[in-house]
TORMI-761640 format. One line per 2 residues: number of its first residue (from 1); their letters; for each residue x, y, z of N, C-alpha, C, O, CB. Coordinates in steps of 0.2 Angstrom, whole numbers, plus 5000, padded with zeros to 4 digits. Glycine has a CB too. Example, Ala and Ser with C-alpha at 12.3 -4.5 7.8 and 13.67 -1.06 7.14 Angstrom:
2
1) as) 5066/4972/5039/5062/4978/5039/5066/4984/5039/5071/4983/5042/5057/4978/5045  5064/4989/5035/5068/4995/5036/5064/5000/5039/5067/5006/5040/5070/4997/5029
# end
This chain:
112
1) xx) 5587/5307/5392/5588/5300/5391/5594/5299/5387/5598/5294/5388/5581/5297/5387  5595/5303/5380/5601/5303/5377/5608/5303/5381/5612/5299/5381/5601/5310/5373
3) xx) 5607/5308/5387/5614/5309/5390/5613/5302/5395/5619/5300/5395/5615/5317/5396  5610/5298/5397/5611/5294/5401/5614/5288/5397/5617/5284/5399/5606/5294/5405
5) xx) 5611/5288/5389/5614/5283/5387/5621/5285/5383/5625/5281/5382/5608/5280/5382  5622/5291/5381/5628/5293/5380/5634/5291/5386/5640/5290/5384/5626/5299/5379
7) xx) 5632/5292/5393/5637/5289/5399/5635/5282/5397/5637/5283/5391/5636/5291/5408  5634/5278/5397/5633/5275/5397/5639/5270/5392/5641/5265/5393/5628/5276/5398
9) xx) 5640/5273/5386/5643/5273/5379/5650/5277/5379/5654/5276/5375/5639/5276/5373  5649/5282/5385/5656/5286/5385/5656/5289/5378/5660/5287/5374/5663/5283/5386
11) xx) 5653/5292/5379/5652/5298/5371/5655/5304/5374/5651/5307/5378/5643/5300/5367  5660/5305/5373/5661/5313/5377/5657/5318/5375/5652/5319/5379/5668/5317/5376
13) xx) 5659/5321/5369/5653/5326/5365/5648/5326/5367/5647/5330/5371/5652/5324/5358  5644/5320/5366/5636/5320/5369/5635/5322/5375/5630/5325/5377/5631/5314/5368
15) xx) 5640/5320/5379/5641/5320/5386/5641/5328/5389/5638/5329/5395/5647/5317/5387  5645/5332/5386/5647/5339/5385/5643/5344/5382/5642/5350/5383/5652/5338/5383
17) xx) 5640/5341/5378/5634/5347/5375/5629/5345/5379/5625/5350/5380/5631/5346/5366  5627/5337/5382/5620/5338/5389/5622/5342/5392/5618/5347/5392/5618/5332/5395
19) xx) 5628/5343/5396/5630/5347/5403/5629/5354/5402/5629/5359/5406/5638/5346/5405  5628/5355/5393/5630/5361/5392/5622/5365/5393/5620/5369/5397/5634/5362/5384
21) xx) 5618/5361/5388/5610/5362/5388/5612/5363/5397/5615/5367/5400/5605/5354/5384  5608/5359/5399/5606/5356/5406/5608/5364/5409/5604/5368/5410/5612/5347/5410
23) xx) 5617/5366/5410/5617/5370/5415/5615/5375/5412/5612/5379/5416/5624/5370/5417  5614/5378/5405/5611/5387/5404/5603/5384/5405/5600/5389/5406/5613/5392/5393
25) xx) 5599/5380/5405/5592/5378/5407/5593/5380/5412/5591/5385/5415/5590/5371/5406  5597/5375/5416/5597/5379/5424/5597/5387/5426/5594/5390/5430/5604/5377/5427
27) xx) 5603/5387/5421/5603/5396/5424/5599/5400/5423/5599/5406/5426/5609/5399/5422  5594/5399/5418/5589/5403/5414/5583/5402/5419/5579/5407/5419/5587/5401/5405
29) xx) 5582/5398/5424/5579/5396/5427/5579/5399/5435/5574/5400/5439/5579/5392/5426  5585/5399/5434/5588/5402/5442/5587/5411/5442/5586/5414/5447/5598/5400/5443
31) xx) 5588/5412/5435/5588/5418/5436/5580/5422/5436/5578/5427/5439/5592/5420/5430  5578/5416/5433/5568/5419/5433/5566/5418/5441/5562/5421/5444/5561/5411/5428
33) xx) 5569/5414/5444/5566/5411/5453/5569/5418/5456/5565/5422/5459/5572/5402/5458  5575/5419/5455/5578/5424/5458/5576/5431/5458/5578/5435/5462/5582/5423/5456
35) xx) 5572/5432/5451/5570/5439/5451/5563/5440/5453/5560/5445/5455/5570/5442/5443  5560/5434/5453/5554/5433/5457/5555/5432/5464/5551/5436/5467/5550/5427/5455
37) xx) 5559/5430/5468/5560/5432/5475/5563/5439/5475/5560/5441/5480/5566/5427/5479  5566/5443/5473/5569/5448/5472/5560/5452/5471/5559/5456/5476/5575/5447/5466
39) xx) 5557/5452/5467/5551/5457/5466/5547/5457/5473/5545/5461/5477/5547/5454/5459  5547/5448/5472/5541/5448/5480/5544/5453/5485/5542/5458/5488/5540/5438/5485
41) xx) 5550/5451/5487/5554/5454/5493/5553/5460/5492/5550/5462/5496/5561/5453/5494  5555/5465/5487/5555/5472/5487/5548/5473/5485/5548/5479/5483/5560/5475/5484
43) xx) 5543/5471/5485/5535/5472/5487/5534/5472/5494/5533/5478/5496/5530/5467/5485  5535/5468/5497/5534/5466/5506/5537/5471/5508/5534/5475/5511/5537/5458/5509
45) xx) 5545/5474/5507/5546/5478/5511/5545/5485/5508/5549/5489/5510/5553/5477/5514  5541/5487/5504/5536/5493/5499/5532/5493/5505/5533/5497/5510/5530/5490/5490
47) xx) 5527/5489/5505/5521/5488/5511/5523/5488/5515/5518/5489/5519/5518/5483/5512  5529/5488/5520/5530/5487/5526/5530/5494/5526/5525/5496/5527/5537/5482/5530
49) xx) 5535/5498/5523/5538/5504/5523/5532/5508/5522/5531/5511/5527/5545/5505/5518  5528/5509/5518/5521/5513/5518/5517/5511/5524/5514/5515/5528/5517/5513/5510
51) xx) 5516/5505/5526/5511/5506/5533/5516/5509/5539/5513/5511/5544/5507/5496/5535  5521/5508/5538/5524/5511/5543/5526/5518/5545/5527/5520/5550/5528/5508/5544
53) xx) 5526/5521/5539/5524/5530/5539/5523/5532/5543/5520/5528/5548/5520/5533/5535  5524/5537/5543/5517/5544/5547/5511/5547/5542/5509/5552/5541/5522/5553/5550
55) xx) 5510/5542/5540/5503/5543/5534/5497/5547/5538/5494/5551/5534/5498/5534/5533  5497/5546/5544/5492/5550/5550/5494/5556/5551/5489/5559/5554/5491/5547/5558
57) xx) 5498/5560/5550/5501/5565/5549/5500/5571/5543/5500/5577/5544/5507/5562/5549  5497/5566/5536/5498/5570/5531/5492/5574/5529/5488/5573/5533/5499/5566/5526
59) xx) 5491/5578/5525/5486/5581/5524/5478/5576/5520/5479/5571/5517/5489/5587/5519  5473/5578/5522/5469/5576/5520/5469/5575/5511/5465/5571/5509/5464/5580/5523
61) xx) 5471/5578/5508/5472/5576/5501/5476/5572/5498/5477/5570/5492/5474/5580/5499  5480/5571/5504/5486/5565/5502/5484/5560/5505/5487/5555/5504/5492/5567/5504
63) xx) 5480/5560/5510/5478/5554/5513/5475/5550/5508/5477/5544/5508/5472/5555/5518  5471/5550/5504/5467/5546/5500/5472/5543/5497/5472/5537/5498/5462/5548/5495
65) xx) 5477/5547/5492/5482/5543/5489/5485/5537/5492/5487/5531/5489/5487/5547/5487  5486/5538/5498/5491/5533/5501/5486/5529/5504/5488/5525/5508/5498/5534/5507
67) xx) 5479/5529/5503/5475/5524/5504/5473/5520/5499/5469/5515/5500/5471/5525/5507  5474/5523/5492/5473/5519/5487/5480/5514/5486/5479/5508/5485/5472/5525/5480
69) xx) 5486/5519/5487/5493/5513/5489/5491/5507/5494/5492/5501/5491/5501/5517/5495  5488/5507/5501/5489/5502/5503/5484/5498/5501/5483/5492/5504/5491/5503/5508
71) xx) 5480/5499/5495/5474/5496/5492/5479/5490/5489/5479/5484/5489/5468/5502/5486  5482/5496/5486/5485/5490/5479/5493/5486/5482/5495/5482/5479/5488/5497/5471
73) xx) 5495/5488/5487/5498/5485/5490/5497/5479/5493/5501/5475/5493/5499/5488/5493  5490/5480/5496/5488/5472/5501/5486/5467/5494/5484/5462/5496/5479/5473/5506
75) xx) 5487/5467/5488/5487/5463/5482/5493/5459/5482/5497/5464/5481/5485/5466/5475  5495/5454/5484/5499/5450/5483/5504/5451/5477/5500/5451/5472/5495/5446/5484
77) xx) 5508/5451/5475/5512/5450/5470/5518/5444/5468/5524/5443/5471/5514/5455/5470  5517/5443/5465/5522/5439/5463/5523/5435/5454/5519/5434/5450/5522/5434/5469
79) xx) 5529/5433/5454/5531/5431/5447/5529/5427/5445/5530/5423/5450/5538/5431/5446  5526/5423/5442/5523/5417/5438/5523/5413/5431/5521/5414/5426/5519/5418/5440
81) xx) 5525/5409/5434/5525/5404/5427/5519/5399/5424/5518/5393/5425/5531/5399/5429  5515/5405/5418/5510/5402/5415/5504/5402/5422/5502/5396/5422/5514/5393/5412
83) xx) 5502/5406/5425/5500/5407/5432/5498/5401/5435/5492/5401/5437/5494/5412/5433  5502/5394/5437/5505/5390/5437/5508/5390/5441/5505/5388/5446/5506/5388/5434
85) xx) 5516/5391/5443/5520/5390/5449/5522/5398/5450/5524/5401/5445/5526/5385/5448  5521/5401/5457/5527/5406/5460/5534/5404/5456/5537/5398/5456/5528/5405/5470
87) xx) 5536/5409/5452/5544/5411/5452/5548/5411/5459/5549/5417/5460/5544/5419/5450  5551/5408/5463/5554/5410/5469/5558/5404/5469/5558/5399/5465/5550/5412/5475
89) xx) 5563/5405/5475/5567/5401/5475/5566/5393/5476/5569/5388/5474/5570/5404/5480  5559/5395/5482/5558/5385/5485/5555/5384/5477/5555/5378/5476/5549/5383/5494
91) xx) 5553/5387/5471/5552/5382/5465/5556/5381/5463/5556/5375/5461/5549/5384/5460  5563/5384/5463/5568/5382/5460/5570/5377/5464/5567/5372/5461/5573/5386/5460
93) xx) 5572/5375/5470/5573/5371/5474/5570/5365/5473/5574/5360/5472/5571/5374/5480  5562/5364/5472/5557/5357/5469/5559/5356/5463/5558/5351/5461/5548/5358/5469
95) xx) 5562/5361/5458/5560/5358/5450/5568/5355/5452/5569/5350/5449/5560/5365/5441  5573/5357/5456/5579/5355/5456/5580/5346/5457/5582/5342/5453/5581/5359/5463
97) xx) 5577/5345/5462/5575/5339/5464/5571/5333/5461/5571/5327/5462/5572/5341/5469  5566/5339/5458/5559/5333/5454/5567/5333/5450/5572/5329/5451/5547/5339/5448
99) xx) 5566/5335/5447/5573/5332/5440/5580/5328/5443/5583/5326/5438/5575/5339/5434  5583/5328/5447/5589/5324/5449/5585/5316/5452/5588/5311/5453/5595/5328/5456
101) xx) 5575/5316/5455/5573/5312/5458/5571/5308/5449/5573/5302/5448/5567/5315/5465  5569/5311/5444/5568/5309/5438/5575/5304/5433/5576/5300/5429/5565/5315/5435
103) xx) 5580/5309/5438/5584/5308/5433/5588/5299/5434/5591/5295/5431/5589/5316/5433  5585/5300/5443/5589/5294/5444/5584/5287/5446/5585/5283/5450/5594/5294/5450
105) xx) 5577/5288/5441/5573/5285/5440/5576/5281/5433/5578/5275/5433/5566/5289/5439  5576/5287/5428/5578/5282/5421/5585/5280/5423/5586/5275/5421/5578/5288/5413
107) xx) 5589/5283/5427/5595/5279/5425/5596/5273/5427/5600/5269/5423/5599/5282/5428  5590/5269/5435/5589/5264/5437/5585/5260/5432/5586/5254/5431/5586/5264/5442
109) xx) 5580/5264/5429/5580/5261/5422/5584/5256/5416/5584/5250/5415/5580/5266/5418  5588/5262/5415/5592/5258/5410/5597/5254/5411/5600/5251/5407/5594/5263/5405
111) xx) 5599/5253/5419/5605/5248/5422/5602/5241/5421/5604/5236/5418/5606/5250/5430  5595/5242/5424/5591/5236/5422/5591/5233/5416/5588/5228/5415/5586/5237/5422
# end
């Protein structure tokens, strides 16, 4: 709300420390989506790559192990915020949006 009334006043400064906030917020956030698509992805292809072995091949002592793998494997994983939103990209993508769709709420706001 500051920065919008700050353009509004042509405050450079204020104008420039928002952009500043705003973009490392962004990036701190991009980087959390990002290691959460990155974790999921190299789970999924964990699981692909062990069910696709020659597991049927191995000794009966080793069989159990890689059936306790694909135990803990078929558990779903992924990064989460407050176990609330997936970490991944399409969240990045909606928080992107929810806030430029907010942002040009208040601004129609205060034109008013």
């Amino acid at each position: 709300v500051s920065f919008t009334a700050a353009l509004q006043e042509l405050q450079i400064k204020v104008i420039i420390q928002g952009l500043n906030v705003l973009s490392i917020a962004y990036l701190q956030l991009f980087i959390y989506c990002y290691a959460g698509e990155i974790l999921t992805n190299q789970h999924e292809n964990l699981r692909y790559k062990v069910y696709n072995s020659p597991w049927y091949r191995l000794p009966k002592s080793e069989m159990s192990s890689v059936a306790f793998i694909f135990r803990k494997l078929n558990d779903s994983f992924y990064l989460t915020c407050g176990h609330f939103y997936y970490m991944n990209m399409e969240c990045f993508k909606n928080i992107v949006k929810v806030t430029a769709s907010y942002c040009s709420v208040i601004r129609l706001m205060l034109d008013n």
